[in-house]
VOPA-641278 format. One record per residue: x, y, z of N, C-alpha, C in turn; residue in three letters. Coordinates in steps of 0.02 Angstrom, whole numbers, padded with zeros to 5 digits, always signed. Layout:
BEGIN
XYZXYZXYZALA/...
***
This chain:
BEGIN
-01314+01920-01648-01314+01877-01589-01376+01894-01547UNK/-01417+01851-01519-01472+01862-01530-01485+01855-01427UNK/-01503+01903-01404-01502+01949-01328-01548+01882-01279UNK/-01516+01853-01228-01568+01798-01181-01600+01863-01154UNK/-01686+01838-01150-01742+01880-01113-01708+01865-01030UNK/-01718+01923-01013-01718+01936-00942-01758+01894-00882UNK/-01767+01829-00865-01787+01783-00812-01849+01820-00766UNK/-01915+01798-00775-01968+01860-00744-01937+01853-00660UNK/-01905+01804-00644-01883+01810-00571-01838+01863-00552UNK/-01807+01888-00605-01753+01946-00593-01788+02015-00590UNK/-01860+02014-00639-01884+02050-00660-01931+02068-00591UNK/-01964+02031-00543-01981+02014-00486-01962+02029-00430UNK/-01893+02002-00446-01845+02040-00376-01830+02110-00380UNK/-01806+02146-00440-01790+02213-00457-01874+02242-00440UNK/-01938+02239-00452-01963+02276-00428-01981+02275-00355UNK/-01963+02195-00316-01977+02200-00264-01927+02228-00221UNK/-01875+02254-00251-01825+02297-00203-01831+02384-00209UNK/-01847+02385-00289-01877+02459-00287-01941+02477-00245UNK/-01998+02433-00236-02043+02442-00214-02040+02452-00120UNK/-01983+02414-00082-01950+02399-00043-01920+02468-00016UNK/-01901+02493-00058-01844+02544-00058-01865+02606-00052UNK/-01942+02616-00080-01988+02651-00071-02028+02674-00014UNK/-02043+02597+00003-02072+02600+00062-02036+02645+00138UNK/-01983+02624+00152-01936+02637+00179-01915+02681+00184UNK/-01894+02740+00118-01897+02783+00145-01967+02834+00154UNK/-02022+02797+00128-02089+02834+00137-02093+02826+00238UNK/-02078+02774+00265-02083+02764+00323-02038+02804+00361UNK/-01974+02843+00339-01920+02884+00372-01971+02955+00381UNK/-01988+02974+00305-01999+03023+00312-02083+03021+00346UNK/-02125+02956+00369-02168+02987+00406-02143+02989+00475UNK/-02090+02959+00509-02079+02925+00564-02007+02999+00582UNK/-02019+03025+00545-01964+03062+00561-01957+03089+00625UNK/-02000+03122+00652-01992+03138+00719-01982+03096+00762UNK/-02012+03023+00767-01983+02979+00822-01912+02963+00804UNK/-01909+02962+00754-01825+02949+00714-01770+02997+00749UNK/-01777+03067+00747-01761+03100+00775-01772+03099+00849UNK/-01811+03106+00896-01796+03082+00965-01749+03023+00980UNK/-01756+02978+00913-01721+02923+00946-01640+02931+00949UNK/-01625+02983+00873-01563+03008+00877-01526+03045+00970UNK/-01570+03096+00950-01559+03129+01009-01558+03086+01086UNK/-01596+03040+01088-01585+02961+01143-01541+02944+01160UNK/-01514+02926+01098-01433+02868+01077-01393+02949+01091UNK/-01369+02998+01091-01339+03044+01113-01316+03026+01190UNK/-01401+03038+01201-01412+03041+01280-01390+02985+01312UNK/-01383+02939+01289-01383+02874+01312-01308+02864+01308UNK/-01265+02854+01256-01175+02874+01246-01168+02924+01311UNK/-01193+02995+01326-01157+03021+01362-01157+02990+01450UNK/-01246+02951+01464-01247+02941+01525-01204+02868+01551UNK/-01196+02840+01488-01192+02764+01504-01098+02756+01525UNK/-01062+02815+01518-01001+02801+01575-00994+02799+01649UNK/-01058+02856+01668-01067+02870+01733-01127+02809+01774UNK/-01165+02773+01713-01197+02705+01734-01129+02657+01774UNK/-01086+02650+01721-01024+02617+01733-00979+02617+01793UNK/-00991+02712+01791-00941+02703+01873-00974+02685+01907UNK/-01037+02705+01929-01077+02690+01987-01073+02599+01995UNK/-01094+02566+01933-01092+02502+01956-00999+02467+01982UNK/-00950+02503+01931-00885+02485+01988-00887+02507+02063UNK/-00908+02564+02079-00889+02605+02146-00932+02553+02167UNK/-00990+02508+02157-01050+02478+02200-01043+02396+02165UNK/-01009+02385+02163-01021+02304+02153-01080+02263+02141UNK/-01103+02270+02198-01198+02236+02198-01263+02264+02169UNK/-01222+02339+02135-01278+02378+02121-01340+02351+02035UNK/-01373+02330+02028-01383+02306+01993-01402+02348+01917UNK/-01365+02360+01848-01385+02400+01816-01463+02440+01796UNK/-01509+02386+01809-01548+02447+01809-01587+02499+01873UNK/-01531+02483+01927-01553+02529+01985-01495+02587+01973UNK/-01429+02563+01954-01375+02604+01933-01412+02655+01898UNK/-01427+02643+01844-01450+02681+01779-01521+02729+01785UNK/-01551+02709+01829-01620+02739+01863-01582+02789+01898UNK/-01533+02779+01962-01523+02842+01992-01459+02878+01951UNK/-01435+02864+01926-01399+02916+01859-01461+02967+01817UNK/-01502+02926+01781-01534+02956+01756-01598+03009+01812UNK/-01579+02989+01877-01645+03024+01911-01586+03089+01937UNK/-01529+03083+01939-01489+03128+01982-01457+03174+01918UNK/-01482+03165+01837-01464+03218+01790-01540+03254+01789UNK/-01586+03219+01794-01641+03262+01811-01662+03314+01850UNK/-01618+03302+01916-01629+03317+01967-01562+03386+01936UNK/-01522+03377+01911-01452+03451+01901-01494+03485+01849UNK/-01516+03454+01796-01565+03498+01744-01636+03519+01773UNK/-01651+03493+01816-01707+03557+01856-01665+03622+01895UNK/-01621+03571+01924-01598+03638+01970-01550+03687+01928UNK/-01534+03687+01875-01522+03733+01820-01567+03775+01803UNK/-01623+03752+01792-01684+03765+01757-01717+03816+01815UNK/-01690+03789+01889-01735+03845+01937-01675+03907+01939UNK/-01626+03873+01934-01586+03947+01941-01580+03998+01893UNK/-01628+03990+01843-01642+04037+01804-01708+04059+01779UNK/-01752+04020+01805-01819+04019+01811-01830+04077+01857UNK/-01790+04071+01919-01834+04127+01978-01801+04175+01967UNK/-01738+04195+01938-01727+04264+01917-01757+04285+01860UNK/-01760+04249+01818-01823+04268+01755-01907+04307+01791UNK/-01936+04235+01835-01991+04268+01875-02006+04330+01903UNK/-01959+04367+01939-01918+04397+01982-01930+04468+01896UNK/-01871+04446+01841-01870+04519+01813-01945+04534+01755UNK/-01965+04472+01769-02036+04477+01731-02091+04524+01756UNK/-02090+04493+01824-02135+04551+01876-02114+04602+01862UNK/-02054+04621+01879-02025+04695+01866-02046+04726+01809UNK/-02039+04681+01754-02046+04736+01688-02126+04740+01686UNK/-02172+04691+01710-02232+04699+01683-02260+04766+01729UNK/-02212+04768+01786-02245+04836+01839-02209+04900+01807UNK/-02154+04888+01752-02131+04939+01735-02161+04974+01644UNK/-02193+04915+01630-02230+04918+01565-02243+04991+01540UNK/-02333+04987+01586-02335+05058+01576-02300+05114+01573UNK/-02259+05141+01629-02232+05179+01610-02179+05192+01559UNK/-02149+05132+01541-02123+05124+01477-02162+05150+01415UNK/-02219+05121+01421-02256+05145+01361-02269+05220+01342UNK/-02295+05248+01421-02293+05323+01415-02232+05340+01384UNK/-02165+05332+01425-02118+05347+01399-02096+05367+01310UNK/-02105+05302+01295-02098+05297+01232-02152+05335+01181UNK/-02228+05345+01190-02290+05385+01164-02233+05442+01174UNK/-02210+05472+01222-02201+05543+01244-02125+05565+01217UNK/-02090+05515+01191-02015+05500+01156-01958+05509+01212UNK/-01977+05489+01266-01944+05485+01315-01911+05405+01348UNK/-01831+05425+01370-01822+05346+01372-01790+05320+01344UNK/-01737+05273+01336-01688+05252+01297-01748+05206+01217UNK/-01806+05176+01241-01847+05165+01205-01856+05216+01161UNK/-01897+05265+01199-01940+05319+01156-01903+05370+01114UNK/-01827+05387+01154-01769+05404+01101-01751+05368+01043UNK/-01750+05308+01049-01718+05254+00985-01783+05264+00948UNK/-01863+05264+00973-01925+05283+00934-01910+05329+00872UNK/-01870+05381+00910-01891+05476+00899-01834+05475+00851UNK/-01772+05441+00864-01712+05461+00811-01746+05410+00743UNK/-01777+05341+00746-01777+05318+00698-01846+05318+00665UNK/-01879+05376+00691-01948+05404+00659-02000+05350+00655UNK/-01975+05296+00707-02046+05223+00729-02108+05271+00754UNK/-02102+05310+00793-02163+05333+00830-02220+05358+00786UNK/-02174+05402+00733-02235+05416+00679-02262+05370+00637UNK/-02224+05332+00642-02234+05253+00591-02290+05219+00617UNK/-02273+05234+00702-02358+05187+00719-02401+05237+00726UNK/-02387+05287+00750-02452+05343+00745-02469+05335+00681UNK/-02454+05325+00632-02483+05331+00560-02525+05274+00543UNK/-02489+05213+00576-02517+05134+00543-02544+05079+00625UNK/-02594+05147+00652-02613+05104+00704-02667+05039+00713UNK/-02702+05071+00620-02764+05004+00651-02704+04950+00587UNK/-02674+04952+00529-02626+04873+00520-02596+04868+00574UNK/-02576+04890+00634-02538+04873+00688-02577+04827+00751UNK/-02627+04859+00766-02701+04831+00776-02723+04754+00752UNK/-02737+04759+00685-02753+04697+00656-02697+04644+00647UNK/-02622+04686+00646-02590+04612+00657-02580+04567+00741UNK/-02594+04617+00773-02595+04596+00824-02663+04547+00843UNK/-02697+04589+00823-02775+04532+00842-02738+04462+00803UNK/-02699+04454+00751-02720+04408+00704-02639+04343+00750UNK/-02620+04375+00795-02590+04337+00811-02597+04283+00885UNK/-02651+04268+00880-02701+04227+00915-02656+04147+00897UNK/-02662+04164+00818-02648+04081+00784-02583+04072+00804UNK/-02553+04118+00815-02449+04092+00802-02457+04066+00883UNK/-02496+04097+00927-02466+04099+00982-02523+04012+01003UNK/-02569+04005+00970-02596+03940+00970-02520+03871+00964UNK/-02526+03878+00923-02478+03856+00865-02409+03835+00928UNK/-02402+03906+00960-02335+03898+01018-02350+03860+01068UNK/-02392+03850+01090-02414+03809+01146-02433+03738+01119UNK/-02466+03723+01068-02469+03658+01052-02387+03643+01035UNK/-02352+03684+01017-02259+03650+01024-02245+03638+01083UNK/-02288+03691+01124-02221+03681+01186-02247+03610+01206UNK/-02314+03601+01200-02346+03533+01245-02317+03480+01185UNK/-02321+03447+01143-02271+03433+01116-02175+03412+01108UNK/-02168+03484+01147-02098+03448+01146-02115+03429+01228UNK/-02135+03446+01264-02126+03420+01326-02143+03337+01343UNK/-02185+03338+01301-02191+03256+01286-02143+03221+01250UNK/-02087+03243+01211-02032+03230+01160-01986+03239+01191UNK/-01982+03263+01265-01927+03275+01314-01911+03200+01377UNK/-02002+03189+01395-02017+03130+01435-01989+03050+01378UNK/-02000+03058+01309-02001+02996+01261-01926+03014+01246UNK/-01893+03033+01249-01829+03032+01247-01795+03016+01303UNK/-01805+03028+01357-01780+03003+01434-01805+02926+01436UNK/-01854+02925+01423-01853+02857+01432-01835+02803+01385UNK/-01829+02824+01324-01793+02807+01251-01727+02780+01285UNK/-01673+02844+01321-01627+02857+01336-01616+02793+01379UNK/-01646+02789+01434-01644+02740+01475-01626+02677+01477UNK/-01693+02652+01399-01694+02586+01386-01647+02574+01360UNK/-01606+02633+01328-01544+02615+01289-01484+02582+01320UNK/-01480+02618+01388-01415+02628+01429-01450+02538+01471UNK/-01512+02547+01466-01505+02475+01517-01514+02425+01486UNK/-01530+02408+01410-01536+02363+01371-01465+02350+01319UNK/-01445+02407+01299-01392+02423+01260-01326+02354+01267UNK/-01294+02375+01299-01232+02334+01336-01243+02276+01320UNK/-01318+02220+01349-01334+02160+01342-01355+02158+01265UNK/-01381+02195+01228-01400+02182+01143-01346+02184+01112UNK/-01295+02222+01132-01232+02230+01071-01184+02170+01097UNK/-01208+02145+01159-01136+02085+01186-01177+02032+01124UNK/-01233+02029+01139-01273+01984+01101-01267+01969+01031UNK/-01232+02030+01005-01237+02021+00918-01178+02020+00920UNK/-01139+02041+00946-01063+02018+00949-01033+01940+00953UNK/-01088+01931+00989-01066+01834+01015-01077+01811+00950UNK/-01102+01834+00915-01121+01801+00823-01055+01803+00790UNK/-01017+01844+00819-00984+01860+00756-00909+01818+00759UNK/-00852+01812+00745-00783+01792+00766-00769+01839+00800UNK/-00686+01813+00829-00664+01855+00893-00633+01927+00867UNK/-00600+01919+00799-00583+01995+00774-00614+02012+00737UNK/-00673+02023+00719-00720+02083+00700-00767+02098+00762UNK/-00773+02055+00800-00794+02079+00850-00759+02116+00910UNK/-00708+02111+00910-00652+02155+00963-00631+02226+00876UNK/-00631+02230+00836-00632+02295+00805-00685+02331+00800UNK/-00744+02286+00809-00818+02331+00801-00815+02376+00875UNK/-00797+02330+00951-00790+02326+00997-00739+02415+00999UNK/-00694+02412+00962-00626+02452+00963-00669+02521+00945UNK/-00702+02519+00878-00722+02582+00841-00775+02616+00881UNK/-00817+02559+00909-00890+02590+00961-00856+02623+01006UNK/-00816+02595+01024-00763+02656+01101-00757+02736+01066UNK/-00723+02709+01014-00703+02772+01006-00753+02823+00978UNK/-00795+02803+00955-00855+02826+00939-00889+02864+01001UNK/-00896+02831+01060-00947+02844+01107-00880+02903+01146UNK/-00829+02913+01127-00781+02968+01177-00797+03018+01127UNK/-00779+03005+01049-00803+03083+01030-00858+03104+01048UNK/-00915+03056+01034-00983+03104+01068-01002+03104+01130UNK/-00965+03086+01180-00970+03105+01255-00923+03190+01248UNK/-00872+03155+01226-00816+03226+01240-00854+03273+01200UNK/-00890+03275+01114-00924+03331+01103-00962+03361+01164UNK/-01023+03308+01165-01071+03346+01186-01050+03370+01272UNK/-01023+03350+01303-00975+03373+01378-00955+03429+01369UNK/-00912+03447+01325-00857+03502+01300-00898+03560+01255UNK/-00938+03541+01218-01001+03629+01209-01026+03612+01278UNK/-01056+03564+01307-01124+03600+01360-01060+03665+01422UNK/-01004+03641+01425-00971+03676+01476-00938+03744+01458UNK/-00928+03730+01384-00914+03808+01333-01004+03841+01361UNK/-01036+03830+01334-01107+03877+01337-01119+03892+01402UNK/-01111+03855+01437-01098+03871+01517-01055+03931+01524UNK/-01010+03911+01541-00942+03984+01528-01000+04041+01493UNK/-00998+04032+01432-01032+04089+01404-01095+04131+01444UNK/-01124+04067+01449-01187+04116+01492-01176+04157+01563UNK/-01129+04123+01580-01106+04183+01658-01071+04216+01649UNK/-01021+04225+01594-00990+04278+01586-01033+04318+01549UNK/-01080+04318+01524-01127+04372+01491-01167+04390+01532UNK/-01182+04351+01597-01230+04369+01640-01205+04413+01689UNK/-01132+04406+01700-01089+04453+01760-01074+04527+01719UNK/-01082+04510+01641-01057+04575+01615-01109+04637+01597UNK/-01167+04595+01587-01248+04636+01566-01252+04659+01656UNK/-01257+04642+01700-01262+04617+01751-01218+04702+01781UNK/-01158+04696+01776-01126+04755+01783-01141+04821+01748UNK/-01153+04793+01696-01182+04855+01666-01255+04892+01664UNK/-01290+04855+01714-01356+04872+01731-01405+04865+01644UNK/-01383+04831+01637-01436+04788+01566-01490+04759+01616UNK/-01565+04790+01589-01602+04733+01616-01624+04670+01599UNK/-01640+04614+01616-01652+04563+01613-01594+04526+01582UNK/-01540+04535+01612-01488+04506+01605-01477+04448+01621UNK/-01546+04400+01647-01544+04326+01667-01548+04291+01606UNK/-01620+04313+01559-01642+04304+01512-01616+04314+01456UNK/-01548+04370+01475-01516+04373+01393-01439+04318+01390UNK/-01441+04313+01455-01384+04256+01481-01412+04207+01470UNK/-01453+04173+01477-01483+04104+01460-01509+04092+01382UNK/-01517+04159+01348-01519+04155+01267-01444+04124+01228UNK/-01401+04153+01268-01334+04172+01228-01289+04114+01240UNK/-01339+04099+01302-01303+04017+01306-01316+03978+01291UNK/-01408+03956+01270-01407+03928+01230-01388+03930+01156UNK/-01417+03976+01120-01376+03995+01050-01299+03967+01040UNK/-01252+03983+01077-01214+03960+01095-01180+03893+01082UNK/-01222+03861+01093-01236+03764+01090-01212+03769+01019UNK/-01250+03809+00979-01256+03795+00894-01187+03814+00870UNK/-01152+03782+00827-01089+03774+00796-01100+03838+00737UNK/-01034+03866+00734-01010+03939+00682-01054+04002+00713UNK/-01136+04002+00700-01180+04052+00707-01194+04056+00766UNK/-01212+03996+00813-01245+04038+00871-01189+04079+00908UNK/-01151+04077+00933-01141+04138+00964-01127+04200+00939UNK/-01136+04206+00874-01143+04279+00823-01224+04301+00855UNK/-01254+04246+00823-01307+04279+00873-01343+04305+00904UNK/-01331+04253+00993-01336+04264+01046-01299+04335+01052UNK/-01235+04378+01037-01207+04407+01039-01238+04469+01007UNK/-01259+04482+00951-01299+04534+00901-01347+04534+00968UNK/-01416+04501+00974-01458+04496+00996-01459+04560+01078UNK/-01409+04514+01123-01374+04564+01185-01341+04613+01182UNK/-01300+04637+01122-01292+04682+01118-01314+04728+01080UNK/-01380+04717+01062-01427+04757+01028-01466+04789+01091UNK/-01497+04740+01148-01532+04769+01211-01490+04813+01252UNK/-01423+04810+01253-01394+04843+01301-01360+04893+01250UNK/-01367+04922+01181-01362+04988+01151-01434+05011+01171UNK/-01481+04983+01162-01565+05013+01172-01559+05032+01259UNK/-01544+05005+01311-01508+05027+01378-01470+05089+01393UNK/-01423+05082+01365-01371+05135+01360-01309+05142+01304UNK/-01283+05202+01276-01235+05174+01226-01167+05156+01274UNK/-01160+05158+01339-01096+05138+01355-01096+05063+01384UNK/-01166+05047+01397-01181+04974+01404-01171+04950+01345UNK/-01194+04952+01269-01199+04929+01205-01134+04924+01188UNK/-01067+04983+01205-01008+04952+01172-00996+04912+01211UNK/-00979+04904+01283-00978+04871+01325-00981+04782+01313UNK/-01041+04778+01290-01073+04711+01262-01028+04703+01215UNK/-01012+04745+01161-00980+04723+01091-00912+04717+01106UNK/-00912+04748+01129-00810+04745+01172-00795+04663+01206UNK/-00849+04645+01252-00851+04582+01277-00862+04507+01219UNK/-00929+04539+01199-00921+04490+01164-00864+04474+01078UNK/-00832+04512+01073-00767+04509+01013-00732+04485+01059UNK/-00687+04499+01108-00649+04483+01154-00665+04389+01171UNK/-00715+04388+01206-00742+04328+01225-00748+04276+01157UNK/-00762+04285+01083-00762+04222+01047-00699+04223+01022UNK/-00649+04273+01014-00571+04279+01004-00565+04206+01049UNK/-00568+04224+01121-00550+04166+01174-00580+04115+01161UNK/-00636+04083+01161-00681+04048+01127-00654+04007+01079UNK/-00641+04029+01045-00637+04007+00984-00561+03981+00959UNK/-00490+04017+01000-00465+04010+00996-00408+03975+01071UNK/-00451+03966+01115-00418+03935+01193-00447+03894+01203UNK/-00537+03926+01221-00590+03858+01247-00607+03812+01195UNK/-00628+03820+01138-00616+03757+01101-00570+03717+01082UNK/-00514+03740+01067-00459+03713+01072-00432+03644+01115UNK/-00443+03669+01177-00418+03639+01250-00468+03593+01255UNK/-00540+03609+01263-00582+03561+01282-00603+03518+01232UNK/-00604+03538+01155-00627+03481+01096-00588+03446+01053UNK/-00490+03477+01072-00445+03446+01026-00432+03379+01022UNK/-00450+03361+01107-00438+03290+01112-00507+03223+01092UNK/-00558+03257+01068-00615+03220+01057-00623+03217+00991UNK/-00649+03273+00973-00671+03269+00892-00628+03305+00843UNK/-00602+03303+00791-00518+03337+00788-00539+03340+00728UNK/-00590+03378+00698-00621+03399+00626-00598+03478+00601UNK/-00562+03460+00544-00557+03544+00508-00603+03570+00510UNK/-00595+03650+00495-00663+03702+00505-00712+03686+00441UNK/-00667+03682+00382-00706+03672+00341-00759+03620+00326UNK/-00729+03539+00347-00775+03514+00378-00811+03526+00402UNK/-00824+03558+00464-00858+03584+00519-00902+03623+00480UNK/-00890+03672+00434-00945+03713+00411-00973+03664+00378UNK/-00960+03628+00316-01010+03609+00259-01057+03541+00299UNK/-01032+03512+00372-01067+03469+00407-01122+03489+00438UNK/-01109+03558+00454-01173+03621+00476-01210+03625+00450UNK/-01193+03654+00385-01236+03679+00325-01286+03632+00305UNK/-01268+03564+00295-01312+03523+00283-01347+03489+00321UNK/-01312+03478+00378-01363+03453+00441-01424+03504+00445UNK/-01390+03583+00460-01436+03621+00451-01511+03624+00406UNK/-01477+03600+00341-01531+03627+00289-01608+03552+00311UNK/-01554+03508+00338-01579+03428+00327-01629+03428+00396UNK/-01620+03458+00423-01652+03451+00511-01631+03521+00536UNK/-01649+03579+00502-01628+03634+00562-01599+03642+00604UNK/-01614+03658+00657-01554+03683+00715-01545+03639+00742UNK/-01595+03565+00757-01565+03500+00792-01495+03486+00728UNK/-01514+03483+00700-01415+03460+00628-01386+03497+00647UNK/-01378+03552+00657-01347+03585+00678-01297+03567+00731UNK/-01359+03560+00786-01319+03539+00843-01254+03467+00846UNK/-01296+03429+00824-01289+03363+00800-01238+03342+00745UNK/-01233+03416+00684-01202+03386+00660-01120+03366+00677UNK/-01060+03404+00710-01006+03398+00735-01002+03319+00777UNK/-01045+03285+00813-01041+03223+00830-01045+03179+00805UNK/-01086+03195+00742-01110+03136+00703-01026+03144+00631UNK/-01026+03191+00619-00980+03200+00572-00919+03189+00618UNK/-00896+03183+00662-00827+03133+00719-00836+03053+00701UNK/-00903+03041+00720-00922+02957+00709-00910+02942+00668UNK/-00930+02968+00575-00905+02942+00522-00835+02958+00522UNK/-00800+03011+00541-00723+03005+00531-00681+02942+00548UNK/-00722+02922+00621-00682+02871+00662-00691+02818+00606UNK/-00760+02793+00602-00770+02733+00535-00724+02736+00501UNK/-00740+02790+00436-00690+02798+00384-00616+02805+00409UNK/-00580+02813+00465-00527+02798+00476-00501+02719+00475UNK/-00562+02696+00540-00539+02633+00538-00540+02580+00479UNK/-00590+02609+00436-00583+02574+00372-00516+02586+00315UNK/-00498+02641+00316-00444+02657+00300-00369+02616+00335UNK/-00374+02632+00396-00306+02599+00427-00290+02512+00421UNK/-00368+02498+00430-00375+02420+00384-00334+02404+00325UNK/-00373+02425+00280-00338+02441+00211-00257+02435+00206UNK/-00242+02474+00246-00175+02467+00250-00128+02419+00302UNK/-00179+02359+00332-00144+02319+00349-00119+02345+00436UNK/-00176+02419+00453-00140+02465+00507-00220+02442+00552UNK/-00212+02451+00601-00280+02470+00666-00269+02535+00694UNK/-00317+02555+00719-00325+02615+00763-00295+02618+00831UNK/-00271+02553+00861-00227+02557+00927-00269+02579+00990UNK/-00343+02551+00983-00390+02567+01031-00386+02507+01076UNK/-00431+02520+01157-00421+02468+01190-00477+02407+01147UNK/-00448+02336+01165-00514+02292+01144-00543+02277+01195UNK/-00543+02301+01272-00600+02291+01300-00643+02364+01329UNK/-00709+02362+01309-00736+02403+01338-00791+02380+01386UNK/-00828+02436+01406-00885+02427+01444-00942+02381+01412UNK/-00937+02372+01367-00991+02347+01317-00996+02290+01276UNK/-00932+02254+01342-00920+02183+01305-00940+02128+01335UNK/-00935+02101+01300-01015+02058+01344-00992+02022+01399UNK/-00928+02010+01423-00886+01974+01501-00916+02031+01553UNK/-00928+02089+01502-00962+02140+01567-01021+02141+01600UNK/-01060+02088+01585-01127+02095+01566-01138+02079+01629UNK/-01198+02116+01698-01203+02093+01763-01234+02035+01750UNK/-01224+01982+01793-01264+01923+01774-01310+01918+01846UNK/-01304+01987+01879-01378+01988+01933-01421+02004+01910UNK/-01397+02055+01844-01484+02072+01805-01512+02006+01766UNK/-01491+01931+01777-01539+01888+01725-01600+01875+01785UNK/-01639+01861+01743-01689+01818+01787-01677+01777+01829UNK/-01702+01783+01897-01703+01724+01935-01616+01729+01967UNK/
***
């Protein structure tokens, strides 16, 4: 039986979809970084765009994009003043140590000092007396890393401004684009798309709400406890541990190793001190504060939770990381609601939200 040749139009289309397909993701992976801000945007933008909402109920006349301007100018305004309240105690123990340097150093040359002891028991001092000019030359040679750090930091600080305003356009364009593609569609796929986006936008409000106020907690209770124990720079090891913190399974192993490594080099009754607190504290953690604050949002097994890490991780580093627990809630909700479909079931969400297009101010049209 003798095989019909394959139609060169098929033959045509199949390479113009491979070729297509190519492209596309050649364009992910150059575009990746704006790709990524934009992720991190749409975060930003889900968490601000409830508090857009109240403001325009509490204000009737307020028009969304003056709403959304002073939301977004009055989280700016709490993340500076975060940022100073740990900025000027940082300032503050920086001076200190740089006036305390020297004599540290003597200290330590002379094996004196919780430094120059930890030197003397673990035989470092002879190690650099022996290997002072490789010690020397790696230091000269670190000119480039610290190049390298400053073209990041200027960098992300520009990736901080393009995300706020990413963020923005989202929260003030958003609402009117999705009423918009909705009006395309019939009335029930559009009141279930309507249903799943809700629930979507509470897990990743309630994620990201529920760590930033866990890492919070964490950092003042590490800061009142270094703090008591005369650890120095206990601003700076509090603001490590809280951020670390943020990161799902590892960071607060950590943030935790890390502080209580400085406050054994301090003192050994500061060092158990630290280790006593911090076992105690992710016991609680782990088993009260997450519990209470994330059961009702994102409701993922651990195991989940790890292998969503792991690969976010490997896929995007420590942003997957962060990211991945919200994003792995969002597909659950999908794959639920596609599931409960299936069975003829819904998810029992409201069908009206903020984001439906009867909501839409009609002072923001033209004219």
């Amino acid at each position: 039986m003798a095989t019909r040749p394959v139609p060169v139009r098929t033959i045509l289309a199949t390479i113009g979809l491979v070729l297509a397909t190519y492209a596309v993701l050649e364009l992910v992976v150059q575009a990746r970084r704006v790709l990524i801000w934009a992720v991190i945007a749409l975060f930003l933008a889900v968490s601000l765009h409830p508090a857009v909402e109240a403001l325009r109920r509490r204000v009737p006349r307020c028009r969304r994009s003056v709403a959304a301007l002073l939301v977004f100018l009055a989280t700016a305004a709490v993340i500076g003043a975060v940022v100073a309240l740990f900025v000027i105690p940082l300032a503050q123990e920086g001076s200190r140590f740089a006036g305390r340097l020297p004599a540290m150093i003597r200290d330590a040359q002379a094996g004196r000092g919780p430094v120059g002891n930890l030197l003397e028991r673990t035989h470092a001092l002879q190690y650099v007396q022996h290997h002072q000019a490789q010690i020397h030359a790696f230091a000269t040679g670190l000119s480039t890393p610290v190049a390298k750090f400053l073209r990041g930091a200027a960098s992300t600080a520009a990736g901080a401004v393009t995300i706020f305003v990413l963020a923005y356009l989202m929260v003030l364009e958003g609402p009117r684009a999705i009423g918009r593609s909705l009006a395309l569609l019939d009335e029930a796929p559009a009141a279930r798309i309507r249903r799943v986006g809700a629930a979507c936008a509470r897990t990743v409000n309630g994620y990201l709400t529920g760590n930033l106020l866990i890492s919070v907690i964490c950092g003042l209770l590490t800061y009142v406890v270094l703090l008591v124990s005369g650890v120095p720079f206990a601003g700076l090891l509090a603001l490590f541990v809280a951020v670390t913190d943020l990161i799902p399974l590892v960071g607060a192993t950590i943030g935790a190793v890390v502080a209580s490594a400085v406050a054994l080099v301090h003192s050994l009754p500061a060092g158990i001190g630290a280790i006593i607190f911090f076992i105690v504290y992710q016991q609680a953690e782990n088993h009260l504060l997450q519990p209470v604050i994330l059961s009702r949002t994102v409701k993922l097994n651990p195991l989940t939770v790890l292998l969503a890490t792991l690969i976010a991780a490997e896929v995007a580093g420590i942003l997957g990381a962060l990211l991945a627990i919200p994003v792995t809630g969002v597909i659950q909700v999908v794959l639920g609601d596609i599931w409960a479909h299936r069975g003829g079931r819904s998810l029992g969400l409201p069908t009206r939200t903020d984001n439906s297009p009867e909501d839409t101010d009609r002072s923001d049209a033209p004219g």
